[in-house]
C-alpha positions in Angstrom: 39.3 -29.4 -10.1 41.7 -26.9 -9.0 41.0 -24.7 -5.5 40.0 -21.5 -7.8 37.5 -23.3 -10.1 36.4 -24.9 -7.3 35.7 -21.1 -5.5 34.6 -19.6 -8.2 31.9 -22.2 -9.0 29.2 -20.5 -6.6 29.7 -17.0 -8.7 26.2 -15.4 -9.2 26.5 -12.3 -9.3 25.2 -10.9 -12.6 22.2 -9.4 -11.6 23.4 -7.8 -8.6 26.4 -6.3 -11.1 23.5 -5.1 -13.6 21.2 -3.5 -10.6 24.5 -1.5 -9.3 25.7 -0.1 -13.2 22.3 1.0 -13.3 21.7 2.6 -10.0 25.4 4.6 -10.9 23.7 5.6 -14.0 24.8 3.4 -16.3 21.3 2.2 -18.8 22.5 1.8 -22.4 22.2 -2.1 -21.7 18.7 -1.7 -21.3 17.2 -0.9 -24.7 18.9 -4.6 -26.1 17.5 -6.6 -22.7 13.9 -4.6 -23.4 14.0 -5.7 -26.9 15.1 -9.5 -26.0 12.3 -9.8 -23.3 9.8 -8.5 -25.9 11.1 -11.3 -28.2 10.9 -14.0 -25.4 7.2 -13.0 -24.4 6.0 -14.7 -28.2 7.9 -17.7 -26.8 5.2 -18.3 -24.0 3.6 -17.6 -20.6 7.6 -18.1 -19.1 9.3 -16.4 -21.6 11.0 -14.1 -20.2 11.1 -15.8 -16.6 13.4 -18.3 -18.7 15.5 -15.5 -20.4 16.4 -14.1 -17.2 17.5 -17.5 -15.7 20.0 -18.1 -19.2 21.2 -14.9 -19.0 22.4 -15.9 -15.2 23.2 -19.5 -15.9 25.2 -18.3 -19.2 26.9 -16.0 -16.6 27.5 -18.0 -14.0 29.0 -20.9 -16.2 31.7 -18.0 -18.2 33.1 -17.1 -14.8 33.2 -20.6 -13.3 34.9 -22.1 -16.0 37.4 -19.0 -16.5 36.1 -18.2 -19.4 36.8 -21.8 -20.9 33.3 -22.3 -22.2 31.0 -22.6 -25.7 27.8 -22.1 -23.5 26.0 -21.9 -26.8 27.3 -25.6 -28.2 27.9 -26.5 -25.1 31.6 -27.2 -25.1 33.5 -26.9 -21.6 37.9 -27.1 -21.7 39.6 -29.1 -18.8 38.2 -27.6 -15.4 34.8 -27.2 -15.3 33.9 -25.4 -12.2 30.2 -25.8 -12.6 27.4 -26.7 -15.5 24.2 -25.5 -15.9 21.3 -28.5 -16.0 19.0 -25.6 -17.0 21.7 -25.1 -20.2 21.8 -28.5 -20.9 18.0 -28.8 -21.1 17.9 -25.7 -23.1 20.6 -27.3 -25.8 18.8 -30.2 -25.8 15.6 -29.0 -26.8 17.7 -26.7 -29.4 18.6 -29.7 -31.1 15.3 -31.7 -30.7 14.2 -28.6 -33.1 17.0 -29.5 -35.5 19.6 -26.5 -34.4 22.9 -27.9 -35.0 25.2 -24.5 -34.7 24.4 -23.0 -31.0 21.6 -24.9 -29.8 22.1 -23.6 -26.3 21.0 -20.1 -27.1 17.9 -18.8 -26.4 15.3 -18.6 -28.8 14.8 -14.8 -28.2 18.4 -14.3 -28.8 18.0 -17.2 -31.6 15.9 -14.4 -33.9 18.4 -11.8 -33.8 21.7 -14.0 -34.8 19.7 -16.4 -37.4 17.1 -14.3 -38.8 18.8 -11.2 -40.1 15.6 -9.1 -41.8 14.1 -9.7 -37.8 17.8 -8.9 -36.0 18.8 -5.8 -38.2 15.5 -4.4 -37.8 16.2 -4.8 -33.8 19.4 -4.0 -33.7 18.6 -0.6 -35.5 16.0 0.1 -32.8 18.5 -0.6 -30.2 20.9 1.7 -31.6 18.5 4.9 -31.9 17.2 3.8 -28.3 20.8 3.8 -27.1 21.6 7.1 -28.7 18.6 8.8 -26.8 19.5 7.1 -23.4 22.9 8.6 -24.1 21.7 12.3 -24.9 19.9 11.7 -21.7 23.1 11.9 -20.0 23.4 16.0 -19.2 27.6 15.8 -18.9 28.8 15.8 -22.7 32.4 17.2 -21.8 34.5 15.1 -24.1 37.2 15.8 -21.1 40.2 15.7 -24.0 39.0 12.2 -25.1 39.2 12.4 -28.7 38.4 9.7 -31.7 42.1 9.9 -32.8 43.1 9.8 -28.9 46.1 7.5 -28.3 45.8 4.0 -26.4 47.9 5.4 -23.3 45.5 8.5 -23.2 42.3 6.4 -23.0 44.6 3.4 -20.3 45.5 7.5 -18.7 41.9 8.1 -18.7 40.4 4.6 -17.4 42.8 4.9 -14.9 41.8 7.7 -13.1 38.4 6.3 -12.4 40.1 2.7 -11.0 42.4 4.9 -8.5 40.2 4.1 -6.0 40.2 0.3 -6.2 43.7 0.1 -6.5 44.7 0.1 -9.5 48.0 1.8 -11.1 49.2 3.3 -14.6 51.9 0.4 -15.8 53.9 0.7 -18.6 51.2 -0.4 -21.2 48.6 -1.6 -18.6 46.9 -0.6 -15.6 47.5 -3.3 -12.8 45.7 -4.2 -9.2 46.9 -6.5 -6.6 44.0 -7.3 -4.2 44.2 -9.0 -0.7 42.5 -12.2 -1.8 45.4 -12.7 -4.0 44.4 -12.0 -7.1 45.6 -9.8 -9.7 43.9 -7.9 -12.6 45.1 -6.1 -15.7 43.6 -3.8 -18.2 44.6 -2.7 -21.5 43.6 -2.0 -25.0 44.2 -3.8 -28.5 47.8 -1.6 -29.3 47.9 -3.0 -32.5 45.0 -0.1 -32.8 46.7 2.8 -34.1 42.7 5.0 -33.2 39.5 4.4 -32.1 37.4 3.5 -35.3 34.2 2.5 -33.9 34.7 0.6 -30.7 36.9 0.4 -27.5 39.5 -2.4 -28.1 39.7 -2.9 -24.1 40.7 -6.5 -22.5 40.6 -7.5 -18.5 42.8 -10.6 -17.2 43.2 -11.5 -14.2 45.4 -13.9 -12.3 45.0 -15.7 -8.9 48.2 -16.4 -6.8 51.7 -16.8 -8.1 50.1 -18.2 -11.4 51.9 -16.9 -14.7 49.4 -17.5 -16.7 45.7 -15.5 -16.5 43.1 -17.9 -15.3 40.2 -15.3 -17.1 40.8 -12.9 -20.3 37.7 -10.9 -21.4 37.1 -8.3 -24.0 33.7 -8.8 -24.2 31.4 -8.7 -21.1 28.2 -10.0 -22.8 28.4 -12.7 -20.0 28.5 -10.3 -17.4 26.1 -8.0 -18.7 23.7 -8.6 -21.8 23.6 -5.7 -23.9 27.1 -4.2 -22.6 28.7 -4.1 -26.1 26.7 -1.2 -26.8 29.0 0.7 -24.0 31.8 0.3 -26.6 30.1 1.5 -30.0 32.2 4.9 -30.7 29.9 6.9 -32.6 31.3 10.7 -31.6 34.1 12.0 -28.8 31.4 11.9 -26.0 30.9 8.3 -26.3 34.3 7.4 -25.2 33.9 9.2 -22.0 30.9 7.3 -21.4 31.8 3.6 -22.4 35.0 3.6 -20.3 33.3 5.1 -16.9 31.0 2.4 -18.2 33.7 0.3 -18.5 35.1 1.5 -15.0 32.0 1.0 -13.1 31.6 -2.6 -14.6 34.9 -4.2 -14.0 35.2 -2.7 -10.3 32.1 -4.3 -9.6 33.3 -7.8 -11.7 36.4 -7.7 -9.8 34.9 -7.0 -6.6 32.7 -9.9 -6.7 35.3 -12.2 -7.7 38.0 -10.8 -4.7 34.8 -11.5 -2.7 35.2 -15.4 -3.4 38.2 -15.8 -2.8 38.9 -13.8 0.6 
């Protein structure tokens, strides 16, 4: 086991990532989890004690195994910085039940992927929940973000909310170089001519002299159940508000990582 994956085996910081977006004002994840625990409830009297605890052991697992993991089928690649017994228990009783595809998930989250008259009922609700939490939010200045903005414009944009941690306006990228050693980029999908109806953004980050990115993410469900919904494009105002989202998420994320390592 390399040094990193050793170090960033004791990551466990979901929670205290979801309590801080919130606090800066960040809810749209909320109406998805609120749905979920309702779902885990019919499951029995620990429901949604045990939904909590796969949502951090799913967590914890994507970040110690850089991102190298099925946590769902449970399939690790070569370093595996730490493994969940709780997983494992879940999988196995997933398969005692017959599930051969993703019998690591949850059977609250089971309903939504597997039963689609049950999940696109849900996911509707989410939606128009998400939608009010959003109207909620009394700043609707599009601020020049547009649905036909460029790439650069919305990396321009992102940019000036990451000033603070560092960060700075490459080429096609915006790059950080922390004092732990390591190093994170952020971009967007440029084979994306517009936005259509989602923000095509990616994080990697490195650790020492490495060439290669130990972590690449463009989707933060691990982090943060119910994030996606940060990146649904529906009207100019929502770009604004999925990349401060966006922003506030992965200064936290990196945070908590340079934290390990220092």
């Amino acid at each position: 086991m390399s040094l990193l994956v050793e170090i960033l085996s004791s990551w466990n910081a979901r929670q205290g990532i979801q309590d801080l977006l919130e606090v800066s004002g960040f809810s749209a994840h909320i109406p998805y989890q609120d749905e979920i625990r309702v779902l885990a409830e019919a499951t029995g009297p620990l429901g949604v004690e045990e939904l909590e605890r796969y949502w951090s052991e799913s967590g914890r697992e994507w970040v110690a195994c850089a991102g190298k993991v099925d946590s769902l089928n449970r399939q690790f690649g070569e370093e595996v910085g730490y493994r969940s017994a709780y997983l494992d228990e879940l999988a196995d009783r997933g398969r005692a039940r017959g599930y051969e595809v993703s019998p690591g998930m949850h059977p609250a989250e089971r309903v939504i992927a597997f039963e689609p008259e049950v999940g696109n009922r849900l996911v509707g609700r989410v939606l128009s929940e998400v939608a009010r939490v959003k109207e909620e939010v009394t700043r609707r200045d599009a601020r020049g973000m547009t649905r036909t903005s460029s790439m650069n414009d919305l990396l321009r944009y992102l940019g000036n909310s990451l000033k603070d941690y560092g960060f700075e306006h490459g080429s096609t990228r915006l790059k950080c170089r922390s004092s732990s050693g390591m190093r994170f980029e952020i971009g967007f999908s440029m084979g994306k001519s517009k936005i259509l109806y989602q923000l095509p953004l990616f994080l990697k980050v490195w650790h020492g002299s490495k060439t290669r990115p130990f972590l690449y993410a463009s989707d933060f469900v691990y982090i943060l159940p119910g994030f996606r919904y940060y990146s649904i494009v529906r009207d100019d105002w929502d770009i604004c508000y999925g990349l401060d989202a966006y922003a506030c998420l992965i200064r936290l994320f990196c945070r908590s990582l340079d934290e390990l390592c220092v």
